[in-house]
C-alpha positions as CSV (number, residue, x, y, z in Angstrom):
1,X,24.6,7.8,-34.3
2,X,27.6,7.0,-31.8
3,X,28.2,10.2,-31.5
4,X,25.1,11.6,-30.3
5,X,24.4,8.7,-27.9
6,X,28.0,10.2,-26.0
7,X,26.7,13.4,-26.1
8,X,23.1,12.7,-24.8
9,X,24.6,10.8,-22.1
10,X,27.1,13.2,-21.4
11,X,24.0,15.7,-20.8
12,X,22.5,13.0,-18.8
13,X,25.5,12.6,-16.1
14,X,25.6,16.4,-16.3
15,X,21.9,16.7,-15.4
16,X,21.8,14.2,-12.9
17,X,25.0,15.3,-11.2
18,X,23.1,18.8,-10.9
19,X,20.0,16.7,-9.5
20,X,21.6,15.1,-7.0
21,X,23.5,17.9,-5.7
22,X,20.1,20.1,-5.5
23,X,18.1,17.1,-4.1
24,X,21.0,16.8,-1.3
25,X,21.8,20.4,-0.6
26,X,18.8,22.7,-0.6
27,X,16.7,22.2,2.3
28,X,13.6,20.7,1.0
29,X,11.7,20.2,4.3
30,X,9.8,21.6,7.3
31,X,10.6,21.2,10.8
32,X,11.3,17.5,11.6
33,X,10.2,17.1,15.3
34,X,9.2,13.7,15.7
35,X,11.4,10.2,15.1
36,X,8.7,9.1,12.1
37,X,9.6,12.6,10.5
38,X,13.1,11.4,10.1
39,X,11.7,7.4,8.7
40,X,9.5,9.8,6.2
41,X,12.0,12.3,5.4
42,X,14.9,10.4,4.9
43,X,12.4,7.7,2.6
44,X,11.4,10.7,0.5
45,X,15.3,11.6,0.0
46,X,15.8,7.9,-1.1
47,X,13.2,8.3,-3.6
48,X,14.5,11.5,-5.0
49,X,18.1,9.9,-5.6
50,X,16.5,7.1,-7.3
51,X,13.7,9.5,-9.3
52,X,16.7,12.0,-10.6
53,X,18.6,9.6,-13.1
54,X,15.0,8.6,-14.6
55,X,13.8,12.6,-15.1
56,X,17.2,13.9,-16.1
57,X,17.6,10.6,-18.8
58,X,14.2,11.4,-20.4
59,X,14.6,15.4,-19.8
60,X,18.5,15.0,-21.8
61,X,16.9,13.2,-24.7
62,X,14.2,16.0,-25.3
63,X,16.9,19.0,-25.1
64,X,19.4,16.7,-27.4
65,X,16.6,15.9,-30.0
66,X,15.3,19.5,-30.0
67,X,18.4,21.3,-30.0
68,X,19.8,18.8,-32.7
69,X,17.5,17.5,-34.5
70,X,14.7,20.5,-34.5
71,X,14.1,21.7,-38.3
72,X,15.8,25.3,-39.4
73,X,13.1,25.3,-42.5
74,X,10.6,27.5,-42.9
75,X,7.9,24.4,-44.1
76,X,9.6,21.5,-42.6
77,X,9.1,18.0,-44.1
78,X,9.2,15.0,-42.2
79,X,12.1,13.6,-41.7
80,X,12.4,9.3,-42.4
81,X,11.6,7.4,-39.8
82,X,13.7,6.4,-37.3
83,X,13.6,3.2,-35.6
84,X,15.0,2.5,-32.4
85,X,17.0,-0.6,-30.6
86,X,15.3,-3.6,-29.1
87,X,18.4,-3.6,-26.9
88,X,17.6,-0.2,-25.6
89,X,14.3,-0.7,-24.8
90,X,14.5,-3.8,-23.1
91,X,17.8,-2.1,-21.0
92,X,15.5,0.8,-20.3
93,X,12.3,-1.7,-18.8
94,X,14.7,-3.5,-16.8
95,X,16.1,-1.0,-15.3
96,X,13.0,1.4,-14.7
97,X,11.1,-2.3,-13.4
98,X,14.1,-3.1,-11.3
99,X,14.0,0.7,-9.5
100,X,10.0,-0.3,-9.1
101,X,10.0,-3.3,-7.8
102,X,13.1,-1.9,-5.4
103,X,10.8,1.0,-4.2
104,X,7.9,-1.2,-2.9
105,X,10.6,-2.6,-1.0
106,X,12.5,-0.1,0.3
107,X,11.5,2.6,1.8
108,X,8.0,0.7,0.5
109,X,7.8,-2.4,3.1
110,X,10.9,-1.2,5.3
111,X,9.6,2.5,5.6
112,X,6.1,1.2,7.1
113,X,7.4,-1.5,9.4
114,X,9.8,1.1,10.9
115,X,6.7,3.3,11.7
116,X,4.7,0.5,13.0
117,X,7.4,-1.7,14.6
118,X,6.9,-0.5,18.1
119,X,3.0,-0.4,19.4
120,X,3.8,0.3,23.1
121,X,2.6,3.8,23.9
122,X,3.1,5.9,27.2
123,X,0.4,8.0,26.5
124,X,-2.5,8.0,24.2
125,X,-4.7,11.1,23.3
126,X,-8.1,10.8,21.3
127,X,-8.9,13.1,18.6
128,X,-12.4,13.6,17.1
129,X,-13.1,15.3,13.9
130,X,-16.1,17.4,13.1
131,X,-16.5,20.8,11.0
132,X,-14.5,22.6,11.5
133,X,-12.5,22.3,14.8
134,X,-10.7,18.8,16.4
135,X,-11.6,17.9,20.0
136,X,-8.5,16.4,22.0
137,X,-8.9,14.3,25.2
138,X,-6.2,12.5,27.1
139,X,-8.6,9.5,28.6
140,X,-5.8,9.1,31.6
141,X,-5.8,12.6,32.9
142,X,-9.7,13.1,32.1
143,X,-8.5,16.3,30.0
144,X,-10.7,17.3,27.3
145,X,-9.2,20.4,25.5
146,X,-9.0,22.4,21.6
147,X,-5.0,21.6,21.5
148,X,-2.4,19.1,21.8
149,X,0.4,19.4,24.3
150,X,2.9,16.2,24.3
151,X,5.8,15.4,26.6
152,X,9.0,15.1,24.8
153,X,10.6,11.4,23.9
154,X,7.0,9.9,24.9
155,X,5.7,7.8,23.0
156,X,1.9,8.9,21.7
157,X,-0.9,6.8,20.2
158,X,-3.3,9.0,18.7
159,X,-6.6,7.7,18.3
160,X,-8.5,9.2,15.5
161,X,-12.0,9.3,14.4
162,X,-14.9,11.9,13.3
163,X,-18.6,12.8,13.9
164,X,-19.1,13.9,10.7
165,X,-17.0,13.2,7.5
166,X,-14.1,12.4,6.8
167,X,-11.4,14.6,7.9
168,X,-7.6,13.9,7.9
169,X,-4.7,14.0,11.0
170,X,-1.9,15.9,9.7
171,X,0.9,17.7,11.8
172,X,3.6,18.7,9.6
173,X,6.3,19.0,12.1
174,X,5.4,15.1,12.8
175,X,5.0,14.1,9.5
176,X,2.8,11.2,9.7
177,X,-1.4,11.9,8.5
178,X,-4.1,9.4,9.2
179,X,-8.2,9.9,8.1
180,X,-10.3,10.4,10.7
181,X,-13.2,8.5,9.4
182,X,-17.1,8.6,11.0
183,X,-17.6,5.3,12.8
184,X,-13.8,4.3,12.6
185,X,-11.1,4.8,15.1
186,X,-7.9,5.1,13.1
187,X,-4.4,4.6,15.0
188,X,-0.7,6.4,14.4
189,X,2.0,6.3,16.8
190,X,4.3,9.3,17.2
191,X,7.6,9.8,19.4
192,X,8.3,13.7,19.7
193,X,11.9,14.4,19.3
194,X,12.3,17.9,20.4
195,X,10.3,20.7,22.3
196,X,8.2,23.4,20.1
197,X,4.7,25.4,20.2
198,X,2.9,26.8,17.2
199,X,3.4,30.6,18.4
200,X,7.3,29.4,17.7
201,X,7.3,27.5,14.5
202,X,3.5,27.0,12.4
203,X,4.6,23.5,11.5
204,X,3.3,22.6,15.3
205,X,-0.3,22.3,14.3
206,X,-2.8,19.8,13.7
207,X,-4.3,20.6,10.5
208,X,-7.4,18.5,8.5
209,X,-5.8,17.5,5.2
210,X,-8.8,16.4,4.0
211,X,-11.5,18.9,2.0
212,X,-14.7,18.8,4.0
213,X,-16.3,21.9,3.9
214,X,-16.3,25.5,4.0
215,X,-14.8,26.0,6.6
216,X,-11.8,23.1,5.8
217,X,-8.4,26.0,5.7
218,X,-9.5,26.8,9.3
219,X,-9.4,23.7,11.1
220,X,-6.3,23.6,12.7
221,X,-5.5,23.0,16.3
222,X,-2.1,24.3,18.4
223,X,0.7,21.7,19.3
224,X,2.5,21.6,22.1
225,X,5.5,19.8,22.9
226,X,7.4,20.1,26.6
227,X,9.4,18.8,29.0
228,X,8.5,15.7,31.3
229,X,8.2,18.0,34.2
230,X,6.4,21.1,32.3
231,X,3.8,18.8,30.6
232,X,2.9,17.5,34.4
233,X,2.3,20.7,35.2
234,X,0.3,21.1,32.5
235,X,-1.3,18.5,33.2
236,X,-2.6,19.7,36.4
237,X,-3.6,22.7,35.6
238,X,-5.6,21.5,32.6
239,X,-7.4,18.8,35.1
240,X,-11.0,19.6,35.5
């Protein structure tokens, strides 16, 4: 049996090495224009280099036991039964437990106080949900409008909620999602990183990522995000 333990675990280094290159290499993810994208993406990588070794272990085992094991007879029998190593099993629950219990932690616990660890905002916009379109108002400017335009390196609390049911925040090129619940005013903080508009790059929309009806694909909503000086204009133009 020593023998095809070395070469299942040779095809499990070979696997994972493979993984891990992939995972690290191929651009997995949309535009990143906010500083939570970066908490989220670079959580998600974590996860991946931690995930690999536990799909390519099982994923080895089932090629190995196929490819060496399977039955060349036309009416197979079965074979006797095998039984395996308490050792092995225990090693394999500590470890998978260990990688658990390490998750919840981190990016778990760390990923969340990192989004949440500053609460100051410069500028906080309102969004209401209701089917199928979002209504966006910037309570300092009295601005009530169909899109979101953000200065760049401002700090944003959005304030969520919905008239109807429940819908859900989303804007991919920010990462972050919060429901927009009827009755509720939901909070999520985001710090824009770099300048963009949807006509430029699709993943600067507000999209519902919540099914609620008919007409759920098509509620989406531009985003905007400018310069200091170009959002103030903006700003003034948009004043009623």
């Amino acid at each position: 049996m020593g023998r095809h333990y070395l070469k299942a675990a040779i095809l499990w280094i070979l696997l994972t090495a493979i993984g891990e290159f992939l995972a690290l290499r191929i651009p997995l993810f949309p535009t990143a224009a906010a500083e939570e994208a970066r908490i989220i993406d670079s959580s998600f990588i974590l996860l991946m280099i931690l995930g690999i070794p536990v799909f390519t272990f099982v994923l080895a085992v089932l090629i190995y036991t196929l490819s060496t094991f399977r039955s060349r007879e036309e009416a197979p029998e079965d074979g006797p039964p095998v039984h395996g190593r308490p050792a092995v099993a225990l090693l394999w629950i500590t470890i998978t437990a260990g990688l658990a219990i390490y998750v919840i932690f981190n990016p778990g616990l760390k990923g969340l106080a990192e989004l949440r660890a500053n609460q100051r905002a410069d500028l906080v916009v309102r969004v209401e949900g209701s089917r199928w379109f979002w209504k966006v108002t910037y309570p300092e400017y009295g601005i009530t409008a169909r899109e979101i335009v953000l200065p760049v390196h401002r700090r944003v609390r959005f304030e969520v909620t919905s008239v109807d049911v429940v819908h859900s925040f989303w804007v991919p090129a920010f990462r972050v999602k919060i429901d927009a619940v009827p009755g509720i005013v939901t909070r999520v903080f985001v710090t824009p990183t770099q300048t963009g508009t949807f006509q430029e790059d699709y993943h600067f929309r507000l999209q519902c990522a919540e099914l609620c009806g008919l007409g759920h694909s098509m509620m989406t909503a531009p985003v905007t995000v400018l310069e200091q000086g170009e959002f103030d204009a903006w700003v003034g133009k948009a004043k009623p």
